[in-house]
gemmi code that builds the backbone of each chain (N, CA, C; Angstrom):
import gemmi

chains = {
    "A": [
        ("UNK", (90.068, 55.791, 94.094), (91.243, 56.465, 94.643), (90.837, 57.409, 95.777)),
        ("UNK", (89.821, 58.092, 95.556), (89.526, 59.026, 96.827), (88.688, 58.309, 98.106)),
        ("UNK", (88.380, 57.480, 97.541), (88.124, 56.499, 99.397), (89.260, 56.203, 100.004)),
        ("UNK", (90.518, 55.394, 98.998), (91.399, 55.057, 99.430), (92.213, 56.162, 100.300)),
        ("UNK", (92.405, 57.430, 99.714), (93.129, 58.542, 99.858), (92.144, 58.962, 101.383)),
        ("UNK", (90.380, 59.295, 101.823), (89.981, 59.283, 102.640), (90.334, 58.852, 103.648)),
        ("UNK", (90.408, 57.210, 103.537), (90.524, 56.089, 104.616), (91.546, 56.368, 105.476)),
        ("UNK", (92.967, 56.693, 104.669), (94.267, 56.871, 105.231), (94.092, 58.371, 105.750)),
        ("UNK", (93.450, 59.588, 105.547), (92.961, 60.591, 106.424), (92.524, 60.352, 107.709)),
        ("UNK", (91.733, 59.431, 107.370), (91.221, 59.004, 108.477), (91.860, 58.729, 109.344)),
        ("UNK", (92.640, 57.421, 109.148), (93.327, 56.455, 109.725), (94.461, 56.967, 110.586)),
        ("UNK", (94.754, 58.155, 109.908), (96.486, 58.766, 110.368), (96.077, 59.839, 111.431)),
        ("UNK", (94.737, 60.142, 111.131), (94.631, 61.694, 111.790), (95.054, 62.705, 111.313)),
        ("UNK", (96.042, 63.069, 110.098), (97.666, 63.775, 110.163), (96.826, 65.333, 110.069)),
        ("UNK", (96.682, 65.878, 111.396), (96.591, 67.468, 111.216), (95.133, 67.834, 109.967)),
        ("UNK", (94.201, 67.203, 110.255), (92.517, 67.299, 109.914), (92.069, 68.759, 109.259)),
        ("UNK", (92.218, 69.601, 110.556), (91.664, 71.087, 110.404), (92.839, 71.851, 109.441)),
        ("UNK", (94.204, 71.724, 109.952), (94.784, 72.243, 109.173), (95.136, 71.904, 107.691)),
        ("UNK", (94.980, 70.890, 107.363), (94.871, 70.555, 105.955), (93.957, 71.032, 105.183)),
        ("UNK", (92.942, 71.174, 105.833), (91.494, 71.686, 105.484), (91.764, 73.000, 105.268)),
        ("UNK", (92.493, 74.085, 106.191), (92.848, 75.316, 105.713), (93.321, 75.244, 105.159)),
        ("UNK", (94.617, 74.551, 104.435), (95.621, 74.434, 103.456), (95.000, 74.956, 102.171)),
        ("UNK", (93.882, 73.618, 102.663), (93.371, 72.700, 101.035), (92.243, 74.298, 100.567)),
        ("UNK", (92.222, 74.972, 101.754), (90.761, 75.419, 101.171), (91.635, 77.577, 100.756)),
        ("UNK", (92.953, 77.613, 101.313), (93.795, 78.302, 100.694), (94.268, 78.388, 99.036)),
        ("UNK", (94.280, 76.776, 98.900), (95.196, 77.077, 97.649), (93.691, 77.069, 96.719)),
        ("UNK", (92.712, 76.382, 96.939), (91.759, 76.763, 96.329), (91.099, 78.423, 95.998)),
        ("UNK", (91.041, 79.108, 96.961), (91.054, 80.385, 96.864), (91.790, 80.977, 95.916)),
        ("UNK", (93.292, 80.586, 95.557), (94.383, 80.749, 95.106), (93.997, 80.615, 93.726)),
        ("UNK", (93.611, 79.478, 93.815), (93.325, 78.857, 92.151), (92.341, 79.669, 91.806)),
        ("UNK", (91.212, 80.797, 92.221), (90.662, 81.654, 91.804), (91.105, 82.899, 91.499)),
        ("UNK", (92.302, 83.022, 92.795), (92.429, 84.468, 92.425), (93.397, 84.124, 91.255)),
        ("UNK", (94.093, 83.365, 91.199), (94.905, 82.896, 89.324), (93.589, 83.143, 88.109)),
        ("UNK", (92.616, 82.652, 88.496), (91.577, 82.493, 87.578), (91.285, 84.124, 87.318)),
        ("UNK", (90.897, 84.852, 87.522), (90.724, 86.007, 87.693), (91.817, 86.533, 87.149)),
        ("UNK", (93.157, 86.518, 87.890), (94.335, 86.814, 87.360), (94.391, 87.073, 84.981)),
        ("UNK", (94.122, 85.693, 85.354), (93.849, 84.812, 83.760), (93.068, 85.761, 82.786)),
        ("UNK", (91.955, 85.730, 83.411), (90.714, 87.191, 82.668), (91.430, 88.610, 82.979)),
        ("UNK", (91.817, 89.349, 83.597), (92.521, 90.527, 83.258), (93.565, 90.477, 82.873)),
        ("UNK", (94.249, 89.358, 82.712), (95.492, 89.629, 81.235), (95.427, 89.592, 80.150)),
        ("UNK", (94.395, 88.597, 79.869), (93.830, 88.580, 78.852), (93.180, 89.405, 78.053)),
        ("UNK", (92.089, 89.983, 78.821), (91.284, 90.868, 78.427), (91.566, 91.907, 78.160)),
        ("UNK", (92.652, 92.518, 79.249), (92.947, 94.139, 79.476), (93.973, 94.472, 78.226)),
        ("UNK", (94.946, 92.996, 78.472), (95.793, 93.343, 77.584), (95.348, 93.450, 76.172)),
        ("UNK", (94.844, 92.660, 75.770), (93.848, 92.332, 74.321), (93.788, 94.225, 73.865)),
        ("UNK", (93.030, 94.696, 74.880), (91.673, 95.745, 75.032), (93.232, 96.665, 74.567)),
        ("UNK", (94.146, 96.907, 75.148), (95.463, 97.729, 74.944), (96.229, 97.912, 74.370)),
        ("UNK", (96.675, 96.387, 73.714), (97.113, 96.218, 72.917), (96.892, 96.800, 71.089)),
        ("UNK", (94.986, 96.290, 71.216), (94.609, 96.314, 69.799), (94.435, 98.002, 70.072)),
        ("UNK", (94.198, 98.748, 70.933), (93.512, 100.002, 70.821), (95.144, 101.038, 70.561)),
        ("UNK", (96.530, 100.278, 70.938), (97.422, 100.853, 70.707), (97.725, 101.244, 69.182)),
        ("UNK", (97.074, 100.024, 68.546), (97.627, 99.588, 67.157), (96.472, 100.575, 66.475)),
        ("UNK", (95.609, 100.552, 66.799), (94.560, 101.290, 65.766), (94.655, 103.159, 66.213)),
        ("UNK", (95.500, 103.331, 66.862), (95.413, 104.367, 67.639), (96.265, 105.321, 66.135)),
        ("UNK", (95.128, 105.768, 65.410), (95.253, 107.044, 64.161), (95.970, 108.095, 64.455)),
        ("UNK", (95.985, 108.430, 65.458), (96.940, 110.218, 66.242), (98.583, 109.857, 65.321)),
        ("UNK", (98.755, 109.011, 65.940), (99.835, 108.383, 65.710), (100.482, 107.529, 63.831)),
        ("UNK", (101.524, 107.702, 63.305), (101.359, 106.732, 61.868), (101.711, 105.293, 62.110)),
        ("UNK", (101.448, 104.477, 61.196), (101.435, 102.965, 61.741), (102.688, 102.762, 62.456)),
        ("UNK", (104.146, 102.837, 61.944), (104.915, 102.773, 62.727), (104.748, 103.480, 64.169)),
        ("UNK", (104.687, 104.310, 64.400), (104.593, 104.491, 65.955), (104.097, 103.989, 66.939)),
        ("UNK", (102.322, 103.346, 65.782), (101.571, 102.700, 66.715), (101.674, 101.314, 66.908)),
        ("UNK", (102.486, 100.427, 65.590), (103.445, 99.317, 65.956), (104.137, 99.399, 67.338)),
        ("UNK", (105.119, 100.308, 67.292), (106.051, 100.482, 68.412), (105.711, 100.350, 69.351)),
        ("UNK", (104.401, 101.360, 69.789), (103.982, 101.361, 71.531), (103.229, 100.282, 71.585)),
        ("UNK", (101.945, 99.336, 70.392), (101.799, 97.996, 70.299), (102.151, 96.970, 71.644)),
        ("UNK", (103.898, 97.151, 70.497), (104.685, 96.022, 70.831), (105.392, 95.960, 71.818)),
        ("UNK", (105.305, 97.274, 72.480), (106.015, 97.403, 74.063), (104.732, 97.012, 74.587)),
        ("UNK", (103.634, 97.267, 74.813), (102.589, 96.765, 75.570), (102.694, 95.291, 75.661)),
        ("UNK", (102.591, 95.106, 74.576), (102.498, 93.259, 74.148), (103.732, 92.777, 75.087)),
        ("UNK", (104.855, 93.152, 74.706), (106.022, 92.813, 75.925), (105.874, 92.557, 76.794)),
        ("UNK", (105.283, 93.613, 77.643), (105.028, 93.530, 79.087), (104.096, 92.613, 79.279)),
        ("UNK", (102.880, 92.292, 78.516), (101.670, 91.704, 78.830), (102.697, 89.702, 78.707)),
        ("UNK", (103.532, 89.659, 77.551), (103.670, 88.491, 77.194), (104.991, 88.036, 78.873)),
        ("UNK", (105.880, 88.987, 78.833), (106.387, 88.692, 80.307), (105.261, 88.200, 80.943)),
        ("UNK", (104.227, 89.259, 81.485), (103.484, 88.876, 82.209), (102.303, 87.410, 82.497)),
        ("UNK", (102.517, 87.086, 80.940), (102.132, 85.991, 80.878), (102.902, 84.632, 81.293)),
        ("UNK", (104.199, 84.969, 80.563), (105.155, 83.553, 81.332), (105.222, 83.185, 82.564)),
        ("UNK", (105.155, 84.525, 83.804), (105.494, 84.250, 84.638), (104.253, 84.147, 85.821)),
        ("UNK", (102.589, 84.382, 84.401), (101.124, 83.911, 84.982), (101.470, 82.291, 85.128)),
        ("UNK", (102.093, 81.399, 83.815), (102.017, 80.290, 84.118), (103.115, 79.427, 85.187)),
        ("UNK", (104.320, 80.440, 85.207), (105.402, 79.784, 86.636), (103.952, 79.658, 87.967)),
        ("UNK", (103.320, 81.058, 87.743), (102.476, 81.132, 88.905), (101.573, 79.835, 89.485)),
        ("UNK", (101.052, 79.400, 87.839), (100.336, 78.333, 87.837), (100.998, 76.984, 88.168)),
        ("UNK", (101.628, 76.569, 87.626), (102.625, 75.464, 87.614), (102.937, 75.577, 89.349)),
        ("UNK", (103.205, 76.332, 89.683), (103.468, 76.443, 91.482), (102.427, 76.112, 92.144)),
        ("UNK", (101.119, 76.621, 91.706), (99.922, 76.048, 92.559), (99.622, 74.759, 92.339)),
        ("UNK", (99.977, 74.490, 90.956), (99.630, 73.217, 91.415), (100.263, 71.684, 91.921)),
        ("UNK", (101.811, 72.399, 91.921), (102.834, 71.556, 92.377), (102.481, 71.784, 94.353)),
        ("UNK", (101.599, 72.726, 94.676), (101.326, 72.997, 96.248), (100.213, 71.941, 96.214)),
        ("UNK", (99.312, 72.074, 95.524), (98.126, 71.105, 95.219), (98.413, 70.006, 95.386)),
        ("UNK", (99.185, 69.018, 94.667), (100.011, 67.930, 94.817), (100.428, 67.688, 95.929)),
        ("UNK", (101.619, 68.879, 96.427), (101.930, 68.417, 97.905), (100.996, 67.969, 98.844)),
        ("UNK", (99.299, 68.865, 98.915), (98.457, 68.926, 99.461), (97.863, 67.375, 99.416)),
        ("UNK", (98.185, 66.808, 98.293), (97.401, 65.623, 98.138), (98.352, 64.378, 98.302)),
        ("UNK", (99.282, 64.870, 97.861), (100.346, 63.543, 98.955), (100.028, 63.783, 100.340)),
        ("UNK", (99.644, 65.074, 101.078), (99.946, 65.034, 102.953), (98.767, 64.076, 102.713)),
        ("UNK", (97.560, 64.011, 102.433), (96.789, 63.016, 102.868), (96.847, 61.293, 103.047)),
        ("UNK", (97.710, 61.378, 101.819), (98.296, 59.773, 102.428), (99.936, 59.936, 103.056)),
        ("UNK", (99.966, 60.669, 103.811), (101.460, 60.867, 104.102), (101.415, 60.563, 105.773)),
        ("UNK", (101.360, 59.280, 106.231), (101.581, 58.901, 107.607), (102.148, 59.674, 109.089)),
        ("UNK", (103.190, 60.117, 108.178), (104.173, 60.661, 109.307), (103.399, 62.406, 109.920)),
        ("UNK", (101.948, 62.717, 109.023), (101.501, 63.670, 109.434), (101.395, 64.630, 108.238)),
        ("UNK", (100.968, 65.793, 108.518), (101.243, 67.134, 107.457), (101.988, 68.254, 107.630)),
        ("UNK", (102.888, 68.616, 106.935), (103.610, 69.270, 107.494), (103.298, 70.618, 106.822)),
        ("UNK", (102.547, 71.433, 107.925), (102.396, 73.259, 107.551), (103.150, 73.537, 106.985)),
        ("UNK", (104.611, 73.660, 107.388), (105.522, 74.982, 107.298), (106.414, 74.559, 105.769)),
        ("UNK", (106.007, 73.698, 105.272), (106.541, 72.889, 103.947), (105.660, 73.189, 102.904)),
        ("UNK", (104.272, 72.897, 103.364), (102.835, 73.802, 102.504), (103.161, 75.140, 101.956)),
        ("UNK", (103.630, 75.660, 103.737), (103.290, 77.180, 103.330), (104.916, 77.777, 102.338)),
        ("UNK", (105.597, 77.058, 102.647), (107.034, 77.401, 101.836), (106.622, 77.483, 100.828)),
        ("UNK", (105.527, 76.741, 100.230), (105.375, 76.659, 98.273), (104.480, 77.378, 98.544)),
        ("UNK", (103.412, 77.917, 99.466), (102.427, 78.822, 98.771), (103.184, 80.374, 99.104)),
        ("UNK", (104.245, 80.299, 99.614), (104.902, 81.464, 99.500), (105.891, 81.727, 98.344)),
        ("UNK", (106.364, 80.309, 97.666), (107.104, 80.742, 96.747), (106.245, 81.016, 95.373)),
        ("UNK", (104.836, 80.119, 95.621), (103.998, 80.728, 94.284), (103.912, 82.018, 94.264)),
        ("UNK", (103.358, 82.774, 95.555), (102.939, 84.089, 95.595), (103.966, 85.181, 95.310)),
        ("UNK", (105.430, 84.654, 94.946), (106.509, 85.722, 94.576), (106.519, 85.836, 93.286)),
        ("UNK", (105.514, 84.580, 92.377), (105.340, 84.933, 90.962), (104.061, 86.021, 91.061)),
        ("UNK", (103.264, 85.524, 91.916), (101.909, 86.576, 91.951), (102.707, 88.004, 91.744)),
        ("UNK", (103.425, 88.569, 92.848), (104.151, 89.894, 92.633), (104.813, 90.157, 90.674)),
        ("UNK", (105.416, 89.284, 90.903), (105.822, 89.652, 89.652), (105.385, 90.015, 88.411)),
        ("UNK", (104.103, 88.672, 88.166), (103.065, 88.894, 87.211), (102.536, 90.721, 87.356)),
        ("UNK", (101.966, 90.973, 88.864), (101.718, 92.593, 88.906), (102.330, 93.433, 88.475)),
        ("UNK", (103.895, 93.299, 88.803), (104.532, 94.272, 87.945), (104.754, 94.257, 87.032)),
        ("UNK", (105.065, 93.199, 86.226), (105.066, 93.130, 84.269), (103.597, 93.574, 84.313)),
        ("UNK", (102.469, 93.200, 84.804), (101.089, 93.656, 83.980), (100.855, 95.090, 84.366)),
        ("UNK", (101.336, 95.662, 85.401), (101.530, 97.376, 85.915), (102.537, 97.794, 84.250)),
        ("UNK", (103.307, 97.371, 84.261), (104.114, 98.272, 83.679), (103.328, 98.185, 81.690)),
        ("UNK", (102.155, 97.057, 81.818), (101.807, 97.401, 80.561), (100.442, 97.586, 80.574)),
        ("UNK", (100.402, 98.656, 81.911), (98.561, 99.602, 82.245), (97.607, 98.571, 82.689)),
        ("UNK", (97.853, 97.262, 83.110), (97.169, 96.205, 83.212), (96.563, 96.127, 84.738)),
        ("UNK", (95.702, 96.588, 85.061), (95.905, 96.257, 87.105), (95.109, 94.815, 87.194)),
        ("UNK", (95.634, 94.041, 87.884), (95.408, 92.190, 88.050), (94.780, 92.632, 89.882)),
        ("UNK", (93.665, 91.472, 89.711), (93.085, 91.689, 90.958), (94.210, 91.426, 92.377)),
        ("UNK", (93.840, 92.496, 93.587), (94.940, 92.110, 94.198), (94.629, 91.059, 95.193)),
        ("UNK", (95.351, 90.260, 96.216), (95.703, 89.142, 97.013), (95.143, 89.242, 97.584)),
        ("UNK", (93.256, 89.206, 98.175), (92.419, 89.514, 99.198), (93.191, 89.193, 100.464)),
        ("UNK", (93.182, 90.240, 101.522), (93.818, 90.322, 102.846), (93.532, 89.122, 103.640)),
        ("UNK", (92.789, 88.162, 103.363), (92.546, 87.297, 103.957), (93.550, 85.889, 103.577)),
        ("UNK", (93.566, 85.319, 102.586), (94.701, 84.764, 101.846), (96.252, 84.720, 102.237)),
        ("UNK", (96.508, 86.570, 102.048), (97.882, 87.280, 102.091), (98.329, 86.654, 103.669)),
        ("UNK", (97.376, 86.451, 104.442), (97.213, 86.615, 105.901), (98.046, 85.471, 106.185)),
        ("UNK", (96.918, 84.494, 105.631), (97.660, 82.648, 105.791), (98.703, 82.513, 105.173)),
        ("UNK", (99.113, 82.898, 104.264), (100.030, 82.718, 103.727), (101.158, 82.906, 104.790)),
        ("UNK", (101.356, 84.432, 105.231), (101.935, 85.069, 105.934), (102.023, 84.425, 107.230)),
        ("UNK", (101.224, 84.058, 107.647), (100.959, 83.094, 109.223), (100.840, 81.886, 109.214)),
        ("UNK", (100.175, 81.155, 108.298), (99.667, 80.000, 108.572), (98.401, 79.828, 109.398)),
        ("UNK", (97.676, 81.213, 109.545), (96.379, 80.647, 109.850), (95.819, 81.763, 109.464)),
        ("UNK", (94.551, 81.801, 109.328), (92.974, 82.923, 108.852), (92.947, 84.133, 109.906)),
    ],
    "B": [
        ("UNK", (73.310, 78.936, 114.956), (73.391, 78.139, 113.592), (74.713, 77.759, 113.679)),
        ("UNK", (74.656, 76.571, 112.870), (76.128, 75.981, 112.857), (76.934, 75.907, 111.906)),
        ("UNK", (77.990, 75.822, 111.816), (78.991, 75.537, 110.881), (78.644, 75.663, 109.640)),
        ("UNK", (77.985, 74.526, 109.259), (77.281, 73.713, 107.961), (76.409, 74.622, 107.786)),
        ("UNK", (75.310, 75.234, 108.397), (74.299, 76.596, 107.746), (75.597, 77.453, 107.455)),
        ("UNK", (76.594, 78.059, 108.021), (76.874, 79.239, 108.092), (77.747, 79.200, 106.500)),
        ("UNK", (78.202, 77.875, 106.467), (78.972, 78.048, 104.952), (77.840, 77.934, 103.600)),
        ("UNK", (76.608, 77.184, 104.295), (75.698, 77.491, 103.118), (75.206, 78.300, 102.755)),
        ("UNK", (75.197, 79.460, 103.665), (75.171, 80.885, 103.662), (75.911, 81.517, 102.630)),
        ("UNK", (77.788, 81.423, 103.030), (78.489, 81.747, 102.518), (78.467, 81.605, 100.530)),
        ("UNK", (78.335, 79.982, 100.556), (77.975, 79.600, 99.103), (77.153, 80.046, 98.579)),
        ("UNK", (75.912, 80.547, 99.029), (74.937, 81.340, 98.059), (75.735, 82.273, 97.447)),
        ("UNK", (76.234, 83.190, 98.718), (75.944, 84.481, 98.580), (77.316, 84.422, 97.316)),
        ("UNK", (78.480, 83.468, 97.780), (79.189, 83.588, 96.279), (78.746, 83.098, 95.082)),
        ("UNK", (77.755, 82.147, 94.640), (76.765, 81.831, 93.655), (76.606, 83.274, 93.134)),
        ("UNK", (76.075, 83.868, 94.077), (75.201, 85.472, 93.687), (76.152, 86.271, 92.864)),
        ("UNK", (77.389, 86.500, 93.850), (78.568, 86.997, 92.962), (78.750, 86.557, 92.157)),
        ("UNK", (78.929, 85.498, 91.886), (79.331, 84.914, 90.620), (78.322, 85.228, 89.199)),
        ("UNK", (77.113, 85.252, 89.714), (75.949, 85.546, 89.055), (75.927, 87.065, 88.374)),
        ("UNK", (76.009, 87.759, 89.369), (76.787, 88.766, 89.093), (77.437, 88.917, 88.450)),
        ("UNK", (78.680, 88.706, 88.469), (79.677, 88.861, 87.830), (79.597, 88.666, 85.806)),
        ("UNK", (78.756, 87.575, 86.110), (78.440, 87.021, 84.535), (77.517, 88.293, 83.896)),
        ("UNK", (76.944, 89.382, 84.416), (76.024, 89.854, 83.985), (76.358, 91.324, 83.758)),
        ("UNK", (78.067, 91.390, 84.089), (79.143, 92.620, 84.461), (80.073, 92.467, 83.233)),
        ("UNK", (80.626, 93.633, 82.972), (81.947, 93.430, 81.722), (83.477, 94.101, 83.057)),
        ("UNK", (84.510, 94.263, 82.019), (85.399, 94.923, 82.420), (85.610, 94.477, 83.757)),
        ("UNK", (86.263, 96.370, 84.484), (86.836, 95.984, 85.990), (85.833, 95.893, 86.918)),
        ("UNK", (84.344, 95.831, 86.510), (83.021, 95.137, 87.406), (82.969, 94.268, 87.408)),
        ("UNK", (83.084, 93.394, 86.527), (83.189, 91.971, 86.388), (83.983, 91.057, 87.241)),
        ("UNK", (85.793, 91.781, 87.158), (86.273, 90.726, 87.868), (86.533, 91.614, 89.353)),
        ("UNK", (86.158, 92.702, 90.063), (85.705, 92.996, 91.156), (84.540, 92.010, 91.385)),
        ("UNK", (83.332, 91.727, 90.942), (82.502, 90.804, 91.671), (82.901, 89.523, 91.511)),
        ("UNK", (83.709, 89.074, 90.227), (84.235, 87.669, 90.650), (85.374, 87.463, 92.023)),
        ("UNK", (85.896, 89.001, 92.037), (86.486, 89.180, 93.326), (86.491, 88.853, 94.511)),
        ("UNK", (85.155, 89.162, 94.637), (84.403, 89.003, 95.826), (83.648, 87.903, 96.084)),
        ("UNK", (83.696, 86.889, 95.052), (83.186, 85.582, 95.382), (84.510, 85.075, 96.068)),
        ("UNK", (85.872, 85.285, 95.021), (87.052, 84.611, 95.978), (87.124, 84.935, 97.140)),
        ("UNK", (86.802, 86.279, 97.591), (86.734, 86.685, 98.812), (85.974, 85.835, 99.842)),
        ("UNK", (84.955, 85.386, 99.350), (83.568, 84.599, 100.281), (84.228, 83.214, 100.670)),
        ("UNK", (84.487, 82.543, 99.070), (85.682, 81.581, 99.530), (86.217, 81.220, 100.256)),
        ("UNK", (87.411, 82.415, 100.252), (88.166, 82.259, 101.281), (87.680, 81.960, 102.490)),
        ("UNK", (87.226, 82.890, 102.889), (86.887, 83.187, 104.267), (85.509, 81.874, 104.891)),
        ("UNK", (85.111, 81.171, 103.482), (84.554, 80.043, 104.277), (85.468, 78.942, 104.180)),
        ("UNK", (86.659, 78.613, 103.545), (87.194, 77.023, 103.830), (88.330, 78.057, 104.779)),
        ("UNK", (88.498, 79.035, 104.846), (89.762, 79.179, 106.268), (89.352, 79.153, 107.540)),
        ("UNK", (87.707, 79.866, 107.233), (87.311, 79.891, 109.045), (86.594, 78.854, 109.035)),
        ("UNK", (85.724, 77.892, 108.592), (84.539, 77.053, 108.644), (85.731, 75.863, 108.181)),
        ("UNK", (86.428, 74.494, 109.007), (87.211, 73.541, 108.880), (86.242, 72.986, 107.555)),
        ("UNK", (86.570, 72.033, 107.221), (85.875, 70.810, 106.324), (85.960, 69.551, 107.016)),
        ("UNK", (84.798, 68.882, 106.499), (85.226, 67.647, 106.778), (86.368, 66.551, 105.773)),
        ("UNK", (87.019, 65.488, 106.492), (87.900, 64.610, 105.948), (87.485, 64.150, 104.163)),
        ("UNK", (86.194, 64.254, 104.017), (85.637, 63.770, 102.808), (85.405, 64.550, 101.934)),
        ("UNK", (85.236, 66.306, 102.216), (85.552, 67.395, 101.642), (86.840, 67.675, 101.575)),
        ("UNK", (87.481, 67.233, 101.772), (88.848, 67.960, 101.769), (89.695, 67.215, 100.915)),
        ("UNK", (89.065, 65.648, 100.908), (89.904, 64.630, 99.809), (89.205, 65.029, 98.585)),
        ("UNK", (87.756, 65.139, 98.362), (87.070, 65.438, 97.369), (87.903, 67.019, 96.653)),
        ("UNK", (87.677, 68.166, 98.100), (88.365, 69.283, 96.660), (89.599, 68.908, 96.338)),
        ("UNK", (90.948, 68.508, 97.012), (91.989, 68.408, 96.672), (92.226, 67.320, 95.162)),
        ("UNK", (91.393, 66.258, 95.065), (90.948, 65.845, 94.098), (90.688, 65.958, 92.901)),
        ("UNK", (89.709, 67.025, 92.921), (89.117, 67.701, 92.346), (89.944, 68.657, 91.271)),
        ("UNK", (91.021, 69.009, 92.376), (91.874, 70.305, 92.076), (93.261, 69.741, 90.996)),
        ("UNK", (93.356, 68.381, 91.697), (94.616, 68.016, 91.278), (94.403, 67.199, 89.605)),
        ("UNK", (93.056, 67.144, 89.859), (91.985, 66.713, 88.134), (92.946, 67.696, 87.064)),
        ("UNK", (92.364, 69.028, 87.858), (92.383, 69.914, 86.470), (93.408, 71.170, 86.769)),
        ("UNK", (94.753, 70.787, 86.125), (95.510, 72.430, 86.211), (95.039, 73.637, 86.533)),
        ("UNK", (95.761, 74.357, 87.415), (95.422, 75.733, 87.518), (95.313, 76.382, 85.665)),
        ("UNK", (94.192, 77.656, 85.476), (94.224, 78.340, 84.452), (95.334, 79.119, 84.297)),
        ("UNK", (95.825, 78.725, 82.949), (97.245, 79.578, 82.590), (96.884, 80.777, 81.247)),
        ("UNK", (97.350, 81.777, 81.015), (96.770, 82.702, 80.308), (97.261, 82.442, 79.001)),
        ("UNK", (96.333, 82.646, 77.681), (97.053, 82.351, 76.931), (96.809, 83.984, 75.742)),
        ("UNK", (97.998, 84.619, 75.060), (97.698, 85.665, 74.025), (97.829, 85.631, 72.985)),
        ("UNK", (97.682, 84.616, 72.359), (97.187, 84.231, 70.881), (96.587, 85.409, 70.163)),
        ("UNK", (95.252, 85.003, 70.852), (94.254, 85.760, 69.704), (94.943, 88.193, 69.861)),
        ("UNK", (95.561, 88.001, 70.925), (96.200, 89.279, 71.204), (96.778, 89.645, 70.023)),
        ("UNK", (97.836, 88.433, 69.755), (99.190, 88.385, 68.595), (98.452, 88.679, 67.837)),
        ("UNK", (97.707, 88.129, 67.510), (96.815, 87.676, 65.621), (96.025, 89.211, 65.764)),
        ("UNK", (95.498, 89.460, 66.841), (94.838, 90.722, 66.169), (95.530, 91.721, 65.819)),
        ("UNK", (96.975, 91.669, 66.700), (97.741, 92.974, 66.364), (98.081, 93.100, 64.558)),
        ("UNK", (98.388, 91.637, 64.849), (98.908, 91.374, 63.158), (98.081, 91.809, 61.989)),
        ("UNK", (97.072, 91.593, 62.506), (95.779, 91.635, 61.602), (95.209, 92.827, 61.375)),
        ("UNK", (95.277, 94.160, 62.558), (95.338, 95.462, 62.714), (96.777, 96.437, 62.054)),
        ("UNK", (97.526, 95.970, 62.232), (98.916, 96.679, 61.408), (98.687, 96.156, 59.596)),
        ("UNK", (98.737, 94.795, 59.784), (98.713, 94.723, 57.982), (97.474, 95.210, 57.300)),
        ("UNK", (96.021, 95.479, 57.955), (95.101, 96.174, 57.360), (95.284, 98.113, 57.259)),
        ("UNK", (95.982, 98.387, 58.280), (96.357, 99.763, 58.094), (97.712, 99.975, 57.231)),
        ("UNK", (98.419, 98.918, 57.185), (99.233, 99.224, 56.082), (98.736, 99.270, 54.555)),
        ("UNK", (97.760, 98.336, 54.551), (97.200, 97.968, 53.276), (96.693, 99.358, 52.673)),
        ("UNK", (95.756, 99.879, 53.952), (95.052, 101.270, 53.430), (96.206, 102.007, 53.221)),
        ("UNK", (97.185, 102.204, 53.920), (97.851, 103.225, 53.577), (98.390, 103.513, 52.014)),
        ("UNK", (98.743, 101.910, 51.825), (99.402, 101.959, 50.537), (98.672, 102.351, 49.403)),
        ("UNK", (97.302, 101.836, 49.405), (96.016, 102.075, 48.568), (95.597, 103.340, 48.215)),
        ("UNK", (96.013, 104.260, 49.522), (95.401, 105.693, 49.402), (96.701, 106.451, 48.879)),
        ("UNK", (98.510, 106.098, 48.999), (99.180, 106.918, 48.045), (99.265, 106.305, 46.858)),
    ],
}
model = gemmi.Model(1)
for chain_id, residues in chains.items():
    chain = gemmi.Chain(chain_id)
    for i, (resn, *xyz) in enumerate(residues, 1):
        res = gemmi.Residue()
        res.name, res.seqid = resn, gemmi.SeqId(i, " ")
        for name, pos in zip(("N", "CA", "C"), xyz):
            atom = gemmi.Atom()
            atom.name, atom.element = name, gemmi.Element(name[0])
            atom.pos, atom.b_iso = gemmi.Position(*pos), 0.0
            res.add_atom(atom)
        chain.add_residue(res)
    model.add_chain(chain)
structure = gemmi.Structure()
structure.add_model(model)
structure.setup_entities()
């Protein structure tokens, strides 16, 4: 499949370099998700359990603030995987432009890597609001996104 | 130097981070995994690929889902932390 998928790169020309930025964007992407992944996990874990064992407090109380943490972290989780599910429906697009004749079309790319990145925001603020800070959108990324080029 | 040195450059030096990173806990950890995405970036946006790299990562990518978070073991510990402090509690009146 990937010779085949090559050949027709080849063959079409369709926009070479810029696919290549595309391709090498959403990859970036798929790290900073990855990353994303380990401080929700972790932080929240780390916040969650330290809410619950937290003695100052009697079990009910420390249930309570618990389970508001957990809230925020579990929002923050649903809308880690919209995040995901978006990259890789951009991914896809990315891999249809290569056999896609009629060329590649940027501004269709960048529409989905802009609509992934409105879950990115969101995920921040559910994981802000439960003490969580998620790595932010290296300025370089934010850039292409924003422009369509580095 | 060209192109091709300058991203093999780049790839070490995120190897290193990454290396790093494994050898880090907490918000050190994913600051230096940070900064490998950072290296990343900045080599497939400025340094093009070739046609055979570019079918290969997209490939590659479209193999294996993006990582989605999962809080399981979060749930279970909370659970597991409240019903053991209830337990004591009850034990000690």
């Amino acid at each position: 499949m990937r010779s085949t998928l090559l050949l027709l790169l080849l063959a079409t020309g369709c926009g070479g370099s810029a696919l290549s930025h595309h391709a090498s964007a959403a990859e970036a992407s798929r790290e900073l998700n990855r990353g994303a992944v380990e401080a929700l996990e972790t932080q929240c874990h780390a916040r969650v359990t330290a809410a619950a064992e937290d003695t100052t407090v009697d079990v009910d109380q420390a249930e309570a603030r618990a389970r508001e943490i957990l809230e925020a972290c579990e929002h923050a989780e649903r809308v880690q995987h919209a995040f995901a599910a978006a990259l890789d429906v951009w991914v896809g697009a990315l891999l249809a432009a290569v056999a896609n004749e009629d060329g590649f079309d940027t501004n269709a790319s960048l529409d989905l890597a802009r609509r992934a990145f409105i879950f990115y925001d969101d995920i921040q603020e559910a994981a802000s609001r439960a003490g969580v800070a998620l790595p932010e959108v290296p300025p370089i990324i934010a850039r292409f996104i924003d422009r369509g080029a580095p | 130097m060209n192109k091709k040195q300058v991203r093999k450059i780049i790839e070490a030096l995120e190897g290193s981070a990454n290396v790093i990173a494994k050898a880090l806990d907490g918000e050190a950890r994913l600051a230096a995994r940070m900064a490998g995405v950072l290296l990343r970036a900045v080599s497939g946006l400025l340094i093009s690929r070739t046609p055979e790299e570019v079918v290969e990562l997209l490939t590659q990518m479209a193999a294996e889902p993006a990582e989605r978070a999962h809080l399981d073991v979060t749930r279970d510990a909370l659970q597991r932390i409240l019903e053991e402090r209830r337990r004591n509690e009850s034990s000690e009146t």
